[in-house]
DSSP file (Angstrom, degrees, kcal/mol; ACC not computed):
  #  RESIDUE AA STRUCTURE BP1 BP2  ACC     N-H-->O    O-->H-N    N-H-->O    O-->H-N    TCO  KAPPA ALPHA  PHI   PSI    X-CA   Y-CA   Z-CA
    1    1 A X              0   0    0      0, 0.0    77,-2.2     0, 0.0     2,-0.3   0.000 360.0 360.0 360.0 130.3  -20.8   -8.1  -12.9
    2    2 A X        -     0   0    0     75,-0.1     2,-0.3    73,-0.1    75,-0.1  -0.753 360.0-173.6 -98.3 167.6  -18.3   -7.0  -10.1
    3    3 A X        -     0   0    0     -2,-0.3    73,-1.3     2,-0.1     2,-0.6  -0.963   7.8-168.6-131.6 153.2  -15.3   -5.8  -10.4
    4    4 A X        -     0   0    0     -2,-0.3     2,-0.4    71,-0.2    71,-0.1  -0.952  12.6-162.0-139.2 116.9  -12.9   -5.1   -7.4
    5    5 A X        -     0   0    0     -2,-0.6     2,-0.4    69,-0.5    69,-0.1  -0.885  11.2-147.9 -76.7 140.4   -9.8   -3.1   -8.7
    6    6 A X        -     0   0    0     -2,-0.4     2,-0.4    67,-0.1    -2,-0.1  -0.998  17.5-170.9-108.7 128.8   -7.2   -3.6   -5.9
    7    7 A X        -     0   0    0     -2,-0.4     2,-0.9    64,-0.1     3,-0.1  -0.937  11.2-154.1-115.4 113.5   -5.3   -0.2   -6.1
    8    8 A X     >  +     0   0    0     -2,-0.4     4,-1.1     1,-0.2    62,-0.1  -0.676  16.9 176.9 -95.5 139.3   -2.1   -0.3   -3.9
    9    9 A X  H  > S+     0   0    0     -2,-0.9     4,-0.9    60,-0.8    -1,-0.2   0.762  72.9  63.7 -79.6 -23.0   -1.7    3.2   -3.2
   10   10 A X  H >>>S+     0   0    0     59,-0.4     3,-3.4     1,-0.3     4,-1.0   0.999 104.2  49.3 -89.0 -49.0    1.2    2.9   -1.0
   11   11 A X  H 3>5S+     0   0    0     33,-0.4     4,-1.4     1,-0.3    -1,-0.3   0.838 113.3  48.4 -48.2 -27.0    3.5    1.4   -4.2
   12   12 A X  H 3<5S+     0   0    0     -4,-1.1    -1,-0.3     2,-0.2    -2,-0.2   0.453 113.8  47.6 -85.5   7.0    2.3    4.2   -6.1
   13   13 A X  H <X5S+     0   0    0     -3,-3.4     4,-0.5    -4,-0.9     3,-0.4   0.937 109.2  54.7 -73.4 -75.1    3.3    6.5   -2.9
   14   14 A X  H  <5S+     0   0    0     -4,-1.0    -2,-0.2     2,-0.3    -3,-0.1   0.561 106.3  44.7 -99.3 -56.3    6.4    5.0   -2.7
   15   15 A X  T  <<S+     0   0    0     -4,-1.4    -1,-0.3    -5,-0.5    -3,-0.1   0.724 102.5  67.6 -96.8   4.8    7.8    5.6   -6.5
   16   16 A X  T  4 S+     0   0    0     -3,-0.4    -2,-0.3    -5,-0.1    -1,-0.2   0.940  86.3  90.9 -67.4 -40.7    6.6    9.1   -6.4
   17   17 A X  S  < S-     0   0    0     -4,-0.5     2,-0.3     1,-0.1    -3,-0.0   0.041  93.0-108.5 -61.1 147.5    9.4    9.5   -3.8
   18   18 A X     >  -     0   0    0      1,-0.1     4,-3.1     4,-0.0     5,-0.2  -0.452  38.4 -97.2 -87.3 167.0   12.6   10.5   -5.1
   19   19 A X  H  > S+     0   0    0     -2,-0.3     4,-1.0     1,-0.2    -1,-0.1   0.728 127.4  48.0 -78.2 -16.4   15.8    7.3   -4.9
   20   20 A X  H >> S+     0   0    0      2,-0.2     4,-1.5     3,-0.1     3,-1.4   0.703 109.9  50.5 -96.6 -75.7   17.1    8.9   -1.4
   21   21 A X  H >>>S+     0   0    0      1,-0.3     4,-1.0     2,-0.2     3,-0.7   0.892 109.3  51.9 -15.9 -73.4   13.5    9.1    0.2
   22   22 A X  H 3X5S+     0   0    0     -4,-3.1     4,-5.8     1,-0.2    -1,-0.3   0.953 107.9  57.6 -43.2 -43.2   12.9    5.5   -0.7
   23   23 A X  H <<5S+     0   0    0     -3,-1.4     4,-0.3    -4,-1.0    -2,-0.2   0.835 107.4  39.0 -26.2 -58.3   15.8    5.0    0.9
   24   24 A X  H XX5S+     0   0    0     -4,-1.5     3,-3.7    -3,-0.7     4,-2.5   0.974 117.1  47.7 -72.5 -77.3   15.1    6.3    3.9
   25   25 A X  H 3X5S+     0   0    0     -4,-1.0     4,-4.8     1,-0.2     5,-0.2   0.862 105.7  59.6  -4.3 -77.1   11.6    5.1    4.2
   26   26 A X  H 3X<S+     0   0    0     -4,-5.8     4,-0.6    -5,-0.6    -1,-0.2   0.504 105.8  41.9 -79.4  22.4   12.3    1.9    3.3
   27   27 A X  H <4 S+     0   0    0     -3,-3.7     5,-0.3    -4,-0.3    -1,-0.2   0.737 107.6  64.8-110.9 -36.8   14.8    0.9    6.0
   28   28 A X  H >X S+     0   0    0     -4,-2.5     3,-2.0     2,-0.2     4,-1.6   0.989 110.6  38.1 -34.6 -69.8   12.5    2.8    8.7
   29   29 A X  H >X S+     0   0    0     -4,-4.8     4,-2.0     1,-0.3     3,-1.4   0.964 112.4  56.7 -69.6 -43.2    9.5    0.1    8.0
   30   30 A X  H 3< S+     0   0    0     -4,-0.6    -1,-0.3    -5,-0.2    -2,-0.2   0.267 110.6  39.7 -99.3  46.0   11.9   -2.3    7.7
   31   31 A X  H <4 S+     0   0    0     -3,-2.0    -1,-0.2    -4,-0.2    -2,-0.2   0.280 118.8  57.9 -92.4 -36.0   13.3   -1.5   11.4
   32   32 A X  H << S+     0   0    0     -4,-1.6    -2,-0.2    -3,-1.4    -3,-0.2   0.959 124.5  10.5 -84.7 -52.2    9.8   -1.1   12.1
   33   33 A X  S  < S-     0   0    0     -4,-2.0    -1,-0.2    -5,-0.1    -3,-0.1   0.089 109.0-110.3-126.7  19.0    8.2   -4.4   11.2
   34   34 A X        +     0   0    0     -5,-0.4     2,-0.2     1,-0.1    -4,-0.2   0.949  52.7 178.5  15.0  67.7   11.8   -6.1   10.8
   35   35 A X        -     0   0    0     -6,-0.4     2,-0.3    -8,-0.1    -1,-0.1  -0.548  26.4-145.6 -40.8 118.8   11.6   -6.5    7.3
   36   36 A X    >>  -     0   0    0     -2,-0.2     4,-2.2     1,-0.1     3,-1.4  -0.745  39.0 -96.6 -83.3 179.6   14.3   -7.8    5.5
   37   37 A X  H 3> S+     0   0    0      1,-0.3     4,-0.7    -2,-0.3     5,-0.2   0.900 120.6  42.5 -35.6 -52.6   14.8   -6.2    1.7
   38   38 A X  H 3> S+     0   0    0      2,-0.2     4,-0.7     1,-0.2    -1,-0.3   0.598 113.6  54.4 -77.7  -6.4   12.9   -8.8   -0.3
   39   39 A X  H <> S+     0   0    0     -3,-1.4     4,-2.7     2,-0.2    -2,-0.2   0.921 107.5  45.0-110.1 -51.3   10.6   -8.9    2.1
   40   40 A X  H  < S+     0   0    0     -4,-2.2    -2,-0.2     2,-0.2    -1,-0.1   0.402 115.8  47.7 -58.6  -7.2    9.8   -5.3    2.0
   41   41 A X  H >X S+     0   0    0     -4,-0.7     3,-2.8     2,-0.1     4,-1.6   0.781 111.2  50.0 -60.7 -82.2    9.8   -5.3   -1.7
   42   42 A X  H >X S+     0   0    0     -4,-0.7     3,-0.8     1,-0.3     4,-0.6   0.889 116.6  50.8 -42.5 -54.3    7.2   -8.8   -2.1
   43   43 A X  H 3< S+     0   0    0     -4,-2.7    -1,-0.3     1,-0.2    -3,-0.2   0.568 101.9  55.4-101.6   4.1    5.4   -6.8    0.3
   44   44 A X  H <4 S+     0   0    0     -3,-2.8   -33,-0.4    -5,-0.2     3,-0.4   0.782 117.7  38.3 -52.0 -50.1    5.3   -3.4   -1.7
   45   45 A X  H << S+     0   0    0     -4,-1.6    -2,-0.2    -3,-0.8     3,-0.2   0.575 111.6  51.3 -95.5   4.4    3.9   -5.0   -4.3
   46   46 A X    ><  +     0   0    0     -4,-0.6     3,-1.2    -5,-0.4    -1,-0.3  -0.291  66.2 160.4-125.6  46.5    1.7   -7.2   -2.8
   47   47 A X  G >   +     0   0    0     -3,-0.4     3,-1.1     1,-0.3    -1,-0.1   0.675  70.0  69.2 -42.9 -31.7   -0.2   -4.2   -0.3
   48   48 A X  G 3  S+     0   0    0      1,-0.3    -1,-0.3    -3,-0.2    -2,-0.1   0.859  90.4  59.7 -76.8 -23.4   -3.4   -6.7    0.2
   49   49 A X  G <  S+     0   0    0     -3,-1.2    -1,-0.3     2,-0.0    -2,-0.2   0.177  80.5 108.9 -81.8   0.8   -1.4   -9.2    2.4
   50   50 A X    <   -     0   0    0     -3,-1.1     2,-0.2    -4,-0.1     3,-0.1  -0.477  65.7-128.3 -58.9 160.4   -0.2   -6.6    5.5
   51   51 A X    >>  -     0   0    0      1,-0.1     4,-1.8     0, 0.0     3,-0.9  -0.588  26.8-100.0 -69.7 161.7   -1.6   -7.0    8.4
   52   52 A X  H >> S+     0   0    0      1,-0.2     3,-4.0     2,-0.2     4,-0.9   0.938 118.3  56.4 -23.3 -81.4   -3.2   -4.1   10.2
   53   53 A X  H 3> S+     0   0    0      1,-0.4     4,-1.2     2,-0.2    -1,-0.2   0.622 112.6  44.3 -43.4 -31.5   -0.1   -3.6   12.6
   54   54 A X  H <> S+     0   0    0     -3,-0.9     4,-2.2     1,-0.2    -1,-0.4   0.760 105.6  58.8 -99.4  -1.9    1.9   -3.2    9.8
   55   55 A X  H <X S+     0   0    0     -3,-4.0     4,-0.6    -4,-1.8    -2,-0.2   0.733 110.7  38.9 -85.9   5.2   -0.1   -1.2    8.0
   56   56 A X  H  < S+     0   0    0     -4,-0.9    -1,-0.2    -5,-0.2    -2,-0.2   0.691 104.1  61.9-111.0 -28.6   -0.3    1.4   10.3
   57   57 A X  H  X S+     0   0    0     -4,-1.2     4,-1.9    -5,-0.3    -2,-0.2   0.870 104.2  53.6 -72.0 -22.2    3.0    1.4   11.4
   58   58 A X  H  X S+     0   0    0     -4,-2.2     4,-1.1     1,-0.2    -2,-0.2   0.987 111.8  50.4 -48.6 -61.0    3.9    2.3    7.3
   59   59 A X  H  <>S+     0   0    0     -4,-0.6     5,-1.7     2,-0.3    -1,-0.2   0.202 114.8  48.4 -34.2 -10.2    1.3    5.4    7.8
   60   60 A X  H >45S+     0   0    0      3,-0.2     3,-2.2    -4,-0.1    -1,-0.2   0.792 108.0  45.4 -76.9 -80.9    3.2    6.1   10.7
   61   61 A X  H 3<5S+     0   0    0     -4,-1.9    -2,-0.3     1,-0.3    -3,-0.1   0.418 117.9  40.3 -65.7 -17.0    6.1    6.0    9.5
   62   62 A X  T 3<5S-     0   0    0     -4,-1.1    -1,-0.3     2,-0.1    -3,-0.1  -0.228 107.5-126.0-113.7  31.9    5.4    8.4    6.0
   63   63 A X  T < 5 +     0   0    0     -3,-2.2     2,-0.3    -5,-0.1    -3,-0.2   0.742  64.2 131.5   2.6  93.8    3.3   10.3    8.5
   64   64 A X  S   <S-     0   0    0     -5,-1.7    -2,-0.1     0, 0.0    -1,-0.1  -0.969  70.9 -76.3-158.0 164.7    0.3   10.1    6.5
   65   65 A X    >>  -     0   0    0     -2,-0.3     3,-1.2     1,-0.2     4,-0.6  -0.331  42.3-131.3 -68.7 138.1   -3.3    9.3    7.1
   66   66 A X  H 3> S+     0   0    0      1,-0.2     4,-3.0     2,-0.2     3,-0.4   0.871 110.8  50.5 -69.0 -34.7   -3.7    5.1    7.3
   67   67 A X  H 34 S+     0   0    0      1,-0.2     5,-0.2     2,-0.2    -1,-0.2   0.395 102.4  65.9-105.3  18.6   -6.7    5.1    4.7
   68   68 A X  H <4 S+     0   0    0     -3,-1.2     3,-0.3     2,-0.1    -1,-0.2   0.846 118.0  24.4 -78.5 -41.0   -4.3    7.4    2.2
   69   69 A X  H  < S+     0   0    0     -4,-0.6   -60,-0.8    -3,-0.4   -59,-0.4   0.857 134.7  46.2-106.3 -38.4   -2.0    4.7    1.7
   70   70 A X     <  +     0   0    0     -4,-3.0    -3,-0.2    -5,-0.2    -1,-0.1  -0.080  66.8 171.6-101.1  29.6   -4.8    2.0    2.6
   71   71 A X        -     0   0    0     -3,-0.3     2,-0.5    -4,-0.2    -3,-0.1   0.429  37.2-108.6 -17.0 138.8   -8.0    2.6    1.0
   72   72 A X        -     0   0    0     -5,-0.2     2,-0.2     1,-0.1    -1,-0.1  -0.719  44.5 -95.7 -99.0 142.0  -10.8   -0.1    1.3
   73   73 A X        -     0   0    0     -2,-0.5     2,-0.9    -3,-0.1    -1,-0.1  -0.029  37.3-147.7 -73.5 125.8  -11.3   -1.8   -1.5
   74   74 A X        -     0   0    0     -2,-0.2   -69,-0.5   -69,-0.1    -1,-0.1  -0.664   9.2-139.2 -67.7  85.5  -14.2   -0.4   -3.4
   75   75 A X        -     0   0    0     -2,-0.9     2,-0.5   -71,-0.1   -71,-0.2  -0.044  14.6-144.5 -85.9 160.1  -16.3   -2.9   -5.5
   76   76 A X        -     0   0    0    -73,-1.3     2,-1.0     2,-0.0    -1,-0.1  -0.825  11.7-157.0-130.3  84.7  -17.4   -1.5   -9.2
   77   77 A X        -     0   0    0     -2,-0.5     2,-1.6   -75,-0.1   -75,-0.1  -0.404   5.5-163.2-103.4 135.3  -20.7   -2.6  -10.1
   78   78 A X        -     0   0    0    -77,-2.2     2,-0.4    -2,-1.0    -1,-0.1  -0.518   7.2-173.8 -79.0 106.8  -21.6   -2.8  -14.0
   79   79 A X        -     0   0    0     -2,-1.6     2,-0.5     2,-0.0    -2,-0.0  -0.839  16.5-143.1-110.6 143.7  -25.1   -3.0  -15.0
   80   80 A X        -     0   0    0     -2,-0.4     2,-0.5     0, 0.0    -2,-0.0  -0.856  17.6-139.7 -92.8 141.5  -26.3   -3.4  -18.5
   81   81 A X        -     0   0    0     -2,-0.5     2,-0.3     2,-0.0    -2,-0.0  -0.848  14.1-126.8-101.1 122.6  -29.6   -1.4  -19.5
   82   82 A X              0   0    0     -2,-0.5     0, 0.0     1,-0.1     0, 0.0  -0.650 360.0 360.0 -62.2 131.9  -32.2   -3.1  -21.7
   83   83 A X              0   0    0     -2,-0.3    -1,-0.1     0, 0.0    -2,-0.0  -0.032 360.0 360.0-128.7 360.0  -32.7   -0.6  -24.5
């Protein structure tokens, strides 16, 4: 059986930051990739739907490595053992 967790790192980035930080942040990317609010929120939560270009211009913009906030998604495989 697979399993594919998708784990979005950058929402879990994102609420580590303390309420001014988010702030900041999140009006930089959405300057950047001209975002409106809801749109930068749906796409917070929703991390598999960027495109590259914006996902490197977020990693840009929280000056941070692209495949820290954007890991590739890892598949999980279970095997059962005959006993």
């Amino acid at each position: 059986m697979n399993i594919n967790a998708e784990i979005n790192k950058w929402k879990e980035f994102h609420e580590f930051l303390d309420d001014r930080s988010k702030v900041l942040f999140r009006e930089d990317i959405m300057e950047e990739c001209n975002w409106s609010q809801n749109t930068f929120y749906r796409k917070l939560r929703t991390a598999s739907e960027l495109s590259n270009a914006e996902r490197k211009a977020i990693a840009k913009i929280y000056q941070l490595p692209y495949n820290f906030l954007f890991p590739e998604p890892e598949n999980v495989v279970l095997e059962r053992h005959k006993t």
